[in-house]
C-alpha positions as CSV (number, residue, x, y, z in Angstrom):
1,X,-1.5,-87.2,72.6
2,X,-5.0,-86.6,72.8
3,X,-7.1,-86.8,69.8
4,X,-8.2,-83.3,70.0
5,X,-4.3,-82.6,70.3
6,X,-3.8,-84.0,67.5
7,X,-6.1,-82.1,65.1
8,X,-5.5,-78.8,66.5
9,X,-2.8,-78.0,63.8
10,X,-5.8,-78.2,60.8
11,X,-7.8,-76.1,62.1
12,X,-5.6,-73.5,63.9
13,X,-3.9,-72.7,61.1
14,X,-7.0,-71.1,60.1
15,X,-6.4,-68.9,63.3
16,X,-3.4,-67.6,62.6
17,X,-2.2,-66.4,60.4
18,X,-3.7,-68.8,58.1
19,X,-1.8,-66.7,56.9
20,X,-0.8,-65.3,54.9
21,X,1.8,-64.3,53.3
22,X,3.5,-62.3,54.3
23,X,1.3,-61.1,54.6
24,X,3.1,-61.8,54.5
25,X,5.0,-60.8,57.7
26,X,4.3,-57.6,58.4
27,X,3.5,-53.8,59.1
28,X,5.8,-51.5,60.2
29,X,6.4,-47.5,60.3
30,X,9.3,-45.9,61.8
31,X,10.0,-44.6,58.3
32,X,10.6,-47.4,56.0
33,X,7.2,-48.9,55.1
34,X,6.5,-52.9,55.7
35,X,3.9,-55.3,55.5
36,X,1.7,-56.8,57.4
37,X,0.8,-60.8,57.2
38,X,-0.7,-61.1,54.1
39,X,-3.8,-62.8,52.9
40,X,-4.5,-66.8,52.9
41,X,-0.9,-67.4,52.5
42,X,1.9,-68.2,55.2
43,X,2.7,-64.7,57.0
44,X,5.8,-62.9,55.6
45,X,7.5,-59.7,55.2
46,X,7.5,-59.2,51.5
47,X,8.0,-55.4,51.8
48,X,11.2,-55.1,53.6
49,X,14.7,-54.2,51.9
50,X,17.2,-54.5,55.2
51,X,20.8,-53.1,55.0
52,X,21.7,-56.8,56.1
53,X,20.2,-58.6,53.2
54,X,21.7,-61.8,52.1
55,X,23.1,-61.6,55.4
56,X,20.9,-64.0,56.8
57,X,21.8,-66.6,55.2
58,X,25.5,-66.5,56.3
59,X,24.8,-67.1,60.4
60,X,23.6,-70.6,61.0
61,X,20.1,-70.6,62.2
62,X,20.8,-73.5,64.8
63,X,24.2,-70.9,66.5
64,X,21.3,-68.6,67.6
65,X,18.9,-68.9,70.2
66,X,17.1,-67.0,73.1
67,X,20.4,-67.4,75.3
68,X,22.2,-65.8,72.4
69,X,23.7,-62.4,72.4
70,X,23.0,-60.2,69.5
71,X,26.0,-60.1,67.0
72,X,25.5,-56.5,65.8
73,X,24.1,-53.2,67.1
74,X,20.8,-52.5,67.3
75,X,19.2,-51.2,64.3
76,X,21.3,-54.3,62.2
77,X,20.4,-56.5,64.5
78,X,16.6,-55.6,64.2
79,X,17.4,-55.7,60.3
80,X,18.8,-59.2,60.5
81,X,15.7,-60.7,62.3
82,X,13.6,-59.3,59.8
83,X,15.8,-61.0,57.3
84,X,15.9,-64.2,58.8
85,X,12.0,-64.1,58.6
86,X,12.2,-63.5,54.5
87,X,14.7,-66.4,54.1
88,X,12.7,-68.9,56.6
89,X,9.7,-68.2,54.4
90,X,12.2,-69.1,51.2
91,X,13.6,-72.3,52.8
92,X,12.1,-75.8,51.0
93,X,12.7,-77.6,54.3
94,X,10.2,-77.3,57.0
95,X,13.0,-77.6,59.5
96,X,15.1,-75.3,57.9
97,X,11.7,-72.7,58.4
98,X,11.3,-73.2,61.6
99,X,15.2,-72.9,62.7
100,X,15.3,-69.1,60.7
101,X,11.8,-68.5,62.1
102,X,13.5,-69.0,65.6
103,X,16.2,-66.9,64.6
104,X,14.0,-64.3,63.7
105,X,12.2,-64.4,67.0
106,X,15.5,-64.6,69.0
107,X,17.2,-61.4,67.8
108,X,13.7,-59.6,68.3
109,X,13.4,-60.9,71.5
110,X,17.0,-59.2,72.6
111,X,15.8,-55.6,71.5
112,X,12.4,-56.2,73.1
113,X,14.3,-56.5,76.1
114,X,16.9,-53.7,75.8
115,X,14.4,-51.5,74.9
116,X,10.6,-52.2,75.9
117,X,9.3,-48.8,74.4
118,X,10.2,-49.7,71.2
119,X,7.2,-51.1,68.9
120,X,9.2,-51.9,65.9
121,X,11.5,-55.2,67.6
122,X,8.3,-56.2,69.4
123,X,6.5,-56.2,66.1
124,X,8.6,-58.3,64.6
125,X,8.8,-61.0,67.7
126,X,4.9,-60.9,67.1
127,X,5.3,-61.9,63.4
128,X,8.4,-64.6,63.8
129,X,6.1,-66.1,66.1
130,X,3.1,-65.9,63.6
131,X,5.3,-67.4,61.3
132,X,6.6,-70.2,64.0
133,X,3.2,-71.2,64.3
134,X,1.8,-72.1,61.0
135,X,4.7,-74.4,61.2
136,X,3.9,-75.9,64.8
137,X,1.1,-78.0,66.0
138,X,-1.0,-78.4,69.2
139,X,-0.2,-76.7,71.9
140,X,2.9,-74.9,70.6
141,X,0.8,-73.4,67.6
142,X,-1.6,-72.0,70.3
143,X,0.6,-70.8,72.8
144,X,2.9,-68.6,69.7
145,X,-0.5,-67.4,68.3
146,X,-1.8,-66.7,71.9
147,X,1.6,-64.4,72.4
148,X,1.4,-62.7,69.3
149,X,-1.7,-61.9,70.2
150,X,-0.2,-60.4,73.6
151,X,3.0,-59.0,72.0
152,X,0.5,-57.4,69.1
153,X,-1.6,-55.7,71.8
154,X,2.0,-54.2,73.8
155,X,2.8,-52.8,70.8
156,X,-0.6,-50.8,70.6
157,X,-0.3,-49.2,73.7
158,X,3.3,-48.3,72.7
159,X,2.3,-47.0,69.1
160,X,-1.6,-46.9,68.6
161,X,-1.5,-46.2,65.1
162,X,0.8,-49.2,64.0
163,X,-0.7,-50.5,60.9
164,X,1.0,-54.2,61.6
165,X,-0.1,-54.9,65.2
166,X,-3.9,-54.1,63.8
167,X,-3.6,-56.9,60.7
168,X,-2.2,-58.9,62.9
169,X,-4.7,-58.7,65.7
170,X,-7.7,-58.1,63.0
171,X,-6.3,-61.5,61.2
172,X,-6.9,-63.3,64.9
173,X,-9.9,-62.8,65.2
174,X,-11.2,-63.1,62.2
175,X,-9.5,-66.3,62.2
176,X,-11.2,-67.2,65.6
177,X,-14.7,-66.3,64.1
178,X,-14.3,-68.8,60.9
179,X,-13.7,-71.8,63.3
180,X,-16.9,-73.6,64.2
181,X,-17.9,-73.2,67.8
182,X,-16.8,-76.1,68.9
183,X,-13.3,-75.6,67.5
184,X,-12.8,-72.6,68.8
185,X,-14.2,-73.9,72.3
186,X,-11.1,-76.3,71.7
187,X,-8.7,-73.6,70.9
188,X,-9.6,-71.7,73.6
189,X,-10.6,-73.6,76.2
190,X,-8.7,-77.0,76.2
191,X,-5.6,-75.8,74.2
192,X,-5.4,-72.9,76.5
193,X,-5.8,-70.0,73.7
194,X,-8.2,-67.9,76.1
195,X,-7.0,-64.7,74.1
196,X,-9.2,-64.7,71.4
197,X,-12.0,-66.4,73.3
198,X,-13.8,-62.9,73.3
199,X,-13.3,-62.7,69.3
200,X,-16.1,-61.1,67.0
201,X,-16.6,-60.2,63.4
202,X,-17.2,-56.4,64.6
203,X,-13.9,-56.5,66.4
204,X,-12.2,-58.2,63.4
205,X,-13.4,-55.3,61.4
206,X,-12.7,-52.4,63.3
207,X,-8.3,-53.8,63.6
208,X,-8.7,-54.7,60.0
209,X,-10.3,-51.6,58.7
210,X,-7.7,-49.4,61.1
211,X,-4.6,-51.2,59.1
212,X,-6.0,-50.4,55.8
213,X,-6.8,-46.8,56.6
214,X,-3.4,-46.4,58.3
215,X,-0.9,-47.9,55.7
216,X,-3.2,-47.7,52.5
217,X,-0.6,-48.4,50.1
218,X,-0.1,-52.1,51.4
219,X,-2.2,-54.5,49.7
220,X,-2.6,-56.9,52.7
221,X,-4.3,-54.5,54.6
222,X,-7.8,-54.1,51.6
223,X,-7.1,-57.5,51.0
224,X,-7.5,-59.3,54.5
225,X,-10.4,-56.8,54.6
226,X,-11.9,-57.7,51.8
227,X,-12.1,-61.4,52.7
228,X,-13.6,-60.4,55.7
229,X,-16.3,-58.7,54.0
230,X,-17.3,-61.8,52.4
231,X,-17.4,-63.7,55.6
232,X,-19.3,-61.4,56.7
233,X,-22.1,-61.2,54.0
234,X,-21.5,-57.6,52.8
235,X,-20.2,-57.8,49.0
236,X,-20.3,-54.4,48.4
237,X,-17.7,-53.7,51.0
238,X,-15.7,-56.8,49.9
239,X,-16.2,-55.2,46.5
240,X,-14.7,-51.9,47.9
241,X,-11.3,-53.4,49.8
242,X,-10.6,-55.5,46.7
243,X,-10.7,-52.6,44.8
244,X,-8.4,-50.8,46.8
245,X,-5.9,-53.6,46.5
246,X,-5.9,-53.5,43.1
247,X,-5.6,-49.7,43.4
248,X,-1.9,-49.8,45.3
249,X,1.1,-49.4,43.2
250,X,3.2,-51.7,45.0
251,X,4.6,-54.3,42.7
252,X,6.8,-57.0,44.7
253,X,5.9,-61.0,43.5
254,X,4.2,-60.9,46.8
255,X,2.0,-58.1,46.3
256,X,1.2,-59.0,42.8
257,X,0.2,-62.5,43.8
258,X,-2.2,-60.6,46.3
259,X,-3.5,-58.6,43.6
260,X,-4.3,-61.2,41.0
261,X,-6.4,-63.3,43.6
262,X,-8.0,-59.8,44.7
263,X,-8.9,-58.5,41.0
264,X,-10.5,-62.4,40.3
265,X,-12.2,-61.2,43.2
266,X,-13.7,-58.5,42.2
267,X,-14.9,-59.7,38.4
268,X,-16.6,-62.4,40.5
269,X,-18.5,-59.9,42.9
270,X,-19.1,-57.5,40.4
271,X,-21.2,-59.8,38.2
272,X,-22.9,-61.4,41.3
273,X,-23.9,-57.5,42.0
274,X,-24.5,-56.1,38.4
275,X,-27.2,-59.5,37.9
């Protein structure tokens, strides 16, 4: 393994979803509202309440892969994959992550390919394999950002206005822009992540901003923005999206974890303004 290979996983973790929480996992619409990878935490989907809850945790991981036919119809089945992303993110084991992460992306995979035109499935194979690839390394952790990336952008020309697919795309690039050059040159070039190799602050901004105006009760969204902000020299806007986090009534441990970091946040930038 080269030597570049084997220092990719430090720095692309910053890429990805560098992620976030669960941010936590992930936006969704189609009438029940979910969240979109959260903030400097592992990606997750804190916001989701499937009908198969629990359920998850009764299907060994290992029994299903991409060969694998669904067990249940579609709507359960789409429930379960979401599921198996909440428990992977639970699990103590790194091994034990990755298997339900696979899971996750398995079952979405199946109802990406029985129905293309649906955004919600492909949404979710986008986030199992944002969540794969904090756990991966090298080459695997750019190839599963790199198809996010791709599976993110199919689900925008499906459903423009899907709060998720614009974190998750806003997060990759802003992720891109905070490597050096010569780390993303890596990323992109030698590691074969040529998706982002265009990335900008601007563009960062403009998916970012679109998730927080589009699902304004998830915290994520202001939040992720917020840290942009301050990346990008421009307090008073960071000041702004950390304010609107605070300002959502959502109250899950995740989001509440998301809102302490953003209120510190906002004491700090408030007295760096006021003096």
């Amino acid at each position: 393994m080269s030597r570049h290979s084997r220092n990719a996983p430090t720095f692309m973790l910053i890429l990805l979803f560098a992620a976030g929480a669960a941010d936590t996992l992930a936006a969704q619409e189609s009438g029940r509202p979910r969240a979109g990878p959260a903030t400097d935490e592992p990606f997750t989907t804190s916001h989701v309440e499937p009908s198969t809850q629990g359920f998850a945790r009764t299907i060994p991981c290992q029994s299903l892969n991409d060969d694998s036919p669904y067990p249940l119809g579609y709507e359960m089945t789409l429930d379960l994959a979401i599921q198996a992303a909440h428990v992977g993110r639970a699990e103590p084991e790194k091994d034990d992550r990755k298997c339900f992460f696979r899971m996750a992306e398995a079952l979405a995979r199946h109802l990406v390919l029985e129905n293309p035109n649906d955004p919600e499935p492909r949404y979710w194979y986008a986030a199992a394999m944002g969540l794969r690839a904090v756990e991966e390394g090298g080459h695997n952790q750019v190839r599963l950002a790199q198809r996010a990336h791709e599976q993110s952008r199919l689900v925008l020309t499906i459903a423009p206005d899907h709060a998720g697919a614009h974190h998750i795309l806003g997060r990759l690039h802003a992720g891109a822009m905070r490597l050096s050059g010569f780390k993303r040159f890596i990323a992109t070039q030698i590691l074969g992540g040529k998706a982002l190799s265009g990335a900008s602050w601007e563009t960062a901004e403009s998916f970012l901003a679109a998730a927080a105006r589009l699902q304004p009760e998830v915290p994520d969204h202001h939040y992720e923005l917020g840290l942009l902000y301050l990346d990008m020299g421009r307090p008073d806007l960071a000041l702004a999206a950390f304010e609107g986090v605070l300002a959502c009534s959502r109250k899950d441990p995740a989001d509440r974890a998301v809102q302490a970091s953003a209120g510190e946040k906002a004491d700090r930038l408030r007295r760096e303004l006021a003096g």
